[in-house]
N, C-alpha and C positions, 0 to 999 in steps of 0.2 A: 730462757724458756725453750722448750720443747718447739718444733717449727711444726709438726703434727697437732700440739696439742695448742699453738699460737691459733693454727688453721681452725680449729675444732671451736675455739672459744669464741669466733666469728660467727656462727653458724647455727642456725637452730639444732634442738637432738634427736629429732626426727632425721634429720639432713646429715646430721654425724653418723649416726648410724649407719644411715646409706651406705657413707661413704668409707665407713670401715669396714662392712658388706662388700664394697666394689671393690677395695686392696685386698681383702682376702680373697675373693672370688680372682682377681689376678695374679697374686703371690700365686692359689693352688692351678690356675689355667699355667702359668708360666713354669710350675713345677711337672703338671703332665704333659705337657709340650719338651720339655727337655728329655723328661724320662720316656717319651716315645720316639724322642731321636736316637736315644741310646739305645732304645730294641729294635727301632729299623737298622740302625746303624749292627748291631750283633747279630741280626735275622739276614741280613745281606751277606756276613761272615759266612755266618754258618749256614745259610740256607736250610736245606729243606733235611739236615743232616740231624739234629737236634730235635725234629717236629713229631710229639708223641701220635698227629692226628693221617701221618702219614702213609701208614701201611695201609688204615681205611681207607682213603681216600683214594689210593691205589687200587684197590679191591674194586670198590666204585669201578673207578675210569676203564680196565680191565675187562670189566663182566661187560660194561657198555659198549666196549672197542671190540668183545666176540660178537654179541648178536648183529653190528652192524656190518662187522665184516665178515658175518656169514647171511645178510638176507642181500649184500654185493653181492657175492658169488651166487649167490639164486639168482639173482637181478640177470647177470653177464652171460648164466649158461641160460636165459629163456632169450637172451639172443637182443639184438639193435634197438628194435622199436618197443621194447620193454626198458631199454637204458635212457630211453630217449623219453619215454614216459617219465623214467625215476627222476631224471632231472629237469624236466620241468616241474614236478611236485617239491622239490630240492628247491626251485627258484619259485613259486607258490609260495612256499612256508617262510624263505628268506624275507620276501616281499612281504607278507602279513607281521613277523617280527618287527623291521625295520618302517612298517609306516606304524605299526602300533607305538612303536617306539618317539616317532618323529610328530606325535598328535598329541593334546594338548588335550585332554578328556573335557574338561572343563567346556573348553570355548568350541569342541565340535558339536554340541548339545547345538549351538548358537545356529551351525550350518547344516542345514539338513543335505544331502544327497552330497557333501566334500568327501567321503571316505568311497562312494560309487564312481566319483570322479577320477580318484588316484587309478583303481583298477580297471577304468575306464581306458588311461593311458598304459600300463600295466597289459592292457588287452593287446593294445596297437602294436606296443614293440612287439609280443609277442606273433602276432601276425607280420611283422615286415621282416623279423629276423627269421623265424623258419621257414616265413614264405621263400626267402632269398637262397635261404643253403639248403632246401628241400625242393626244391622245383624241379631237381633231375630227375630224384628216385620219382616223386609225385608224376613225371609225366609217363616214367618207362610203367608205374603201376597202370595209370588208366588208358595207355595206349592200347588196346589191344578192345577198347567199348568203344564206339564212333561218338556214341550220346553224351557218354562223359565227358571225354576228350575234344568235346565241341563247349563244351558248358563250363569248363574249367579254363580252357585254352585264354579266354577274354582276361577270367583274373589272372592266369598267368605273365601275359602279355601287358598289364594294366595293372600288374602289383603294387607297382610302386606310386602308381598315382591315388590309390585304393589305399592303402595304409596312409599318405599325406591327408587325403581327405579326409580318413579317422582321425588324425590329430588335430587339424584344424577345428573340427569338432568338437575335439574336447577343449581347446586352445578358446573357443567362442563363450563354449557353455562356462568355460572357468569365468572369461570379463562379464557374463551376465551374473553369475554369482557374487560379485565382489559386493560387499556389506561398509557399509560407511561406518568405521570405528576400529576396523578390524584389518585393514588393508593389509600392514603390516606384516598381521600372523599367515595371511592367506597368500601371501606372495612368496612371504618365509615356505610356508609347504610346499610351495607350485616347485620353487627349489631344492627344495627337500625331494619331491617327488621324480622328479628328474634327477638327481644325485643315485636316487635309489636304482631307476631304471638303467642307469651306467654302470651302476656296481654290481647289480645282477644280471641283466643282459647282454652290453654290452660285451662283457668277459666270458662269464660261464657259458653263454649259449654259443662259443665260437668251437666250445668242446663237441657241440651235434656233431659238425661238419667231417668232423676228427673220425666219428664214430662211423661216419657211412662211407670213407673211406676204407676202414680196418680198424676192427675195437682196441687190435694195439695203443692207433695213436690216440686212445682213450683213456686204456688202459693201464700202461705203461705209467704214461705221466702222473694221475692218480696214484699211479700205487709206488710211486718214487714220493710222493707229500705223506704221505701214510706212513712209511718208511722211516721218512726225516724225520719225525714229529713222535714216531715211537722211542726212536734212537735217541734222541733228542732228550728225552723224558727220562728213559730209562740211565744214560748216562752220566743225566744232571743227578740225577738221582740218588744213585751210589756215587758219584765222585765231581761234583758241584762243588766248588769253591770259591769261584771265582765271576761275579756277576760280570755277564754279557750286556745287557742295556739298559736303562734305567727303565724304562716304559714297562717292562718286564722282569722285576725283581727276579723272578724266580729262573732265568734263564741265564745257561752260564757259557765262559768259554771252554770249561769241558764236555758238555752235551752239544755245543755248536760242530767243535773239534772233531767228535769223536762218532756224532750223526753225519757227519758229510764224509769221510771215508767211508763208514756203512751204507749210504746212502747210491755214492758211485760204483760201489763194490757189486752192489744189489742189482743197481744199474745196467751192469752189464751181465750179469749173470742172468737175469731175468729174461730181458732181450733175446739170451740164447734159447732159452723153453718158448717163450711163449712166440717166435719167432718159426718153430714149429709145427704150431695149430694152425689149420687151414680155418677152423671158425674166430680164429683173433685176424688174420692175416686177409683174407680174401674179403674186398670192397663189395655192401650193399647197395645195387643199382635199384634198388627199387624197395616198397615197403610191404616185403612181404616177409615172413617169419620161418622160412626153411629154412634146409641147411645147405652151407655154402662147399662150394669145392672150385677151386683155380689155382692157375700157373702165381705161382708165388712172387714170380719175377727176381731178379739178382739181387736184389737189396735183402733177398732172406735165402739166398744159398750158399752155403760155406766155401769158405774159400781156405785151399792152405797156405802156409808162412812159411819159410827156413827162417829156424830163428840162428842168431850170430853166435858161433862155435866157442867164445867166451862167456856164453851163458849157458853152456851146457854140466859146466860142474855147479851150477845153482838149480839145473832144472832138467831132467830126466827124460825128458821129450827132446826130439829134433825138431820135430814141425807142430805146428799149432793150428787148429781151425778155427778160422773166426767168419759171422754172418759181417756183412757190412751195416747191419742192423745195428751191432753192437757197437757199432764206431760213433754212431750218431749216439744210442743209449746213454754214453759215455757224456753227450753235451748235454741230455737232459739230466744226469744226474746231479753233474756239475751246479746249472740254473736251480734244480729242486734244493738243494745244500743251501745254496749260498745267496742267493737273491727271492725265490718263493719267500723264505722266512720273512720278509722284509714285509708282507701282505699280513702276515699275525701281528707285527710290531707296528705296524698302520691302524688295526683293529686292536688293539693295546692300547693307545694314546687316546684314540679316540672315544674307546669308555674311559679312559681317565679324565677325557674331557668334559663329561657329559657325569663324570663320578655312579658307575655303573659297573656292578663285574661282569655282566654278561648278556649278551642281545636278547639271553630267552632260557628255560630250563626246560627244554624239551626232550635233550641227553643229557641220564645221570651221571655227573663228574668232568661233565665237558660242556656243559652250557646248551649254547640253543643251536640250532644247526647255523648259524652264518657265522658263531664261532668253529664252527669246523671246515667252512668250507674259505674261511680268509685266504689261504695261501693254494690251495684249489684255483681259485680264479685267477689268481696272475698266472701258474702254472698252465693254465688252459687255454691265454693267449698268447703265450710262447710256444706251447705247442703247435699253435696253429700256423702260427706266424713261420716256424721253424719248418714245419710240414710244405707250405705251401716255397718257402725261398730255397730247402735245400732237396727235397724229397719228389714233389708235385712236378717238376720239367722234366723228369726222368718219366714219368708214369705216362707222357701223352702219347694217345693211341690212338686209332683211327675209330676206335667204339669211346671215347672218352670225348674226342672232337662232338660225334652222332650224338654222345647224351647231349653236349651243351648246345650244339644247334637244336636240338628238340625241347629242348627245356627253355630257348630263349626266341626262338621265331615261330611266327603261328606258322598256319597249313599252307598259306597263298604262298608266304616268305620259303618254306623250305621249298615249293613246288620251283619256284622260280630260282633258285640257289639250284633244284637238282638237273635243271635245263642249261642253266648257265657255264656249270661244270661240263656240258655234255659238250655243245658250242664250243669249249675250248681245248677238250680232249678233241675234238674232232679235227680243228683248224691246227694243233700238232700233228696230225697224222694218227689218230687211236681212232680205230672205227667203234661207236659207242650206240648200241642200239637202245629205240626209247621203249 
């Protein structure tokens, strides 16, 4: 006897039925599961070489990559505290993607004022990070009003206990909110919520500091991910065959390859122009909107090379100019190539975690902005980190010391600081009149 049809003959025929319903229903899942490892397995091959939907989609990403990277250039030439505006609306919109995301529609019906709260803390970072890296230009602006500069000096001097005390705040209001039933989801957010304000603050807004500096170290870094990610694209594009990482089917070792040369290339070539504008080059001490004009200092004046006389029959020149600009250019291009990417392949997994293509549809053919800004933020705390360990101990100046004593000691503190100097130039022998 048949062992199917032994089983069957047990069994009512309602319940046979079933049950030859639930083998078919697995024979045909067990047949589309094979035959879709077979097209991911072929689509892997061939990537994006075979794909009719390509040249659109192209088209798309294209048209979207001109408007955005001409209303930049608008952005950049109206000058610092218009760049400074753009990105904080950049980490605005990130922020509202990412807790929409991370909310539970359903069960915030349950909590009334939880979504006031997010933005509540959402508020604070944003008050203790630019209160931190803006305190210089903010005091050279309102130096020059006595009223102002009386009435701001307190926050300045007490920032940091001013933003704790916003958080405590919120930190109170969140344990009176807690709902018996629900602990779980609400504690799940508070971490949620704080994940978010690490991934958008903590990182991206280390780029301000960059900017009041010199839009270079702004600029620069930005427009090396921008670079990567076109080359990237473009490369895999026409000659993709070979998948780069699984998180990211469509990414290959020819567009990795073939983007990080372009990328370095760009690198230093760019460094050379843009190393030349006094409005990329020349540090905003305060927040006002002219235009800038200063000593460039050495790190953007050219210097020449004798290059070695056995590389003269490969190359046409004796000497070569190079800015010292370009030397460093050369380590951000390197990081943007080769470790930035590592920030998309982070935001890769993590909507495969969550089974999501995209944070948001807010740019047509690229998703939402916080899929464009992944590899932005790691970029943005190397840069800083870079700026300040190889660039920043060359730049100390006697007006660089002035801002940071102004910006970190009230009126009594500098009064007494400018007597104490005088006491000790005096007892060397400098006769110092008060």
């Amino acid at each position: 006897m048949d062992r199917n049809r032994g089983y069957d003959a047990l069994i009512s025929p309602p319940q046979a039925a079933s049950v030859g319903v639930h083998q078919r229903n697995r024979k045909r899942s067990h047949d589309e599961f094979k035959n879709s490892l077979d097209i991911s397995k072929l689509s892997e091959e061939q990537l994006l070489i075979n794909d009719r939907n390509k040249y659109k989609s192209m088209r798309t990403r294209v048209l979207s990559s001109v408007w955005m990277i001409g209303g930049f250039i608008l952005v950049l030439y109206m000058g610092h505290m218009y760049i400074w505006a753009m990105i904080v609306g950049i980490q605005i919109l990130m922020a509202h993607e990412l807790f929409t995301f991370a909310r539970a529609a359903q069960r915030e019906k349950q909590l009334p004022g939880f979504r006031l709260l997010n933005w509540h803390f959402f508020f604070t970072a944003m008050v203790y990070v630019y209160g931190r890296f803006l305190s210089k230009q903010f005091v050279n602006t309102i130096s020059s009003d006595k009223l102002l500069s009386q009435l701001f000096s307190g926050f300045i001097q007490y920032h940091m206990l001013i933003c704790y005390c916003m958080y405590i705040a919120g930190f109170v209001w969140f344990i009176l909110t807690l709902k018996k039933g629900m602990y779980k989801y609400q504690f799940g957010q508070y971490a949620w919520t704080h994940m978010i304000l690490f991934v958008v603050f903590a990182q991206s807004s280390f780029t301000v500091a960059n900017i009041f500096e010199g839009i270079i170290w702004f600029l620069l870094p930005a427009s090396l991910i921008v670079i990567n990610d076109i080359a990237a694209y473009f490369f895999g594009f026409f000659f993709g065959r070979t998948p780069l990482i699984k998180l990211s089917p469509k990414k290959t070792w020819e567009g990795f390859i073939g983007a990080s040369f372009t990328t370095v290339i760009c690198a230093y070539l760019l460094a050379h122009y843009m190393g030349n504008s006094y409005w990329l080059t020349c540090p905003r001490k305060n927040l006002s909107t002219g235009w800038l004009h200063c000593d460039p200092g050495p790190l953007f004046k050219a210097k020449e090379y004798q290059l070695p006389q056995t590389l003269f029959f490969l190359c046409p020149w004796k000497k070569v100019s190079v800015m010292p600009i370009q030397k460093h250019a050369l380590a951000f291009g390197i990081f943007a190539s080769s470790i930035a990417p590592f920030g998309g392949f982070f935001a890769s997994g993590f909507k495969r975690a969550f089974k999501i293509k995209d944070f948001g549809d807010s740019i047509p053919g690229h998703g939402g902005i916080t899929d464009r800004m992944d590899c932005q933020m790691v970029m943005a705390v190397f840069s800083y980190i870079y700026y300040q360990s190889f660039i920043a101990p060359y730049h100390q100046t006697v007006e660089a010391f002035l801002d940071q004593i102004l910006g970190t000691l009230g009126i009594d503190e500098q009064i007494n600081l400018y007597e104490r100097l005088g006491e000790i130039l005096n007892k060397r022998g400098y006769a110092v009149q008060g």
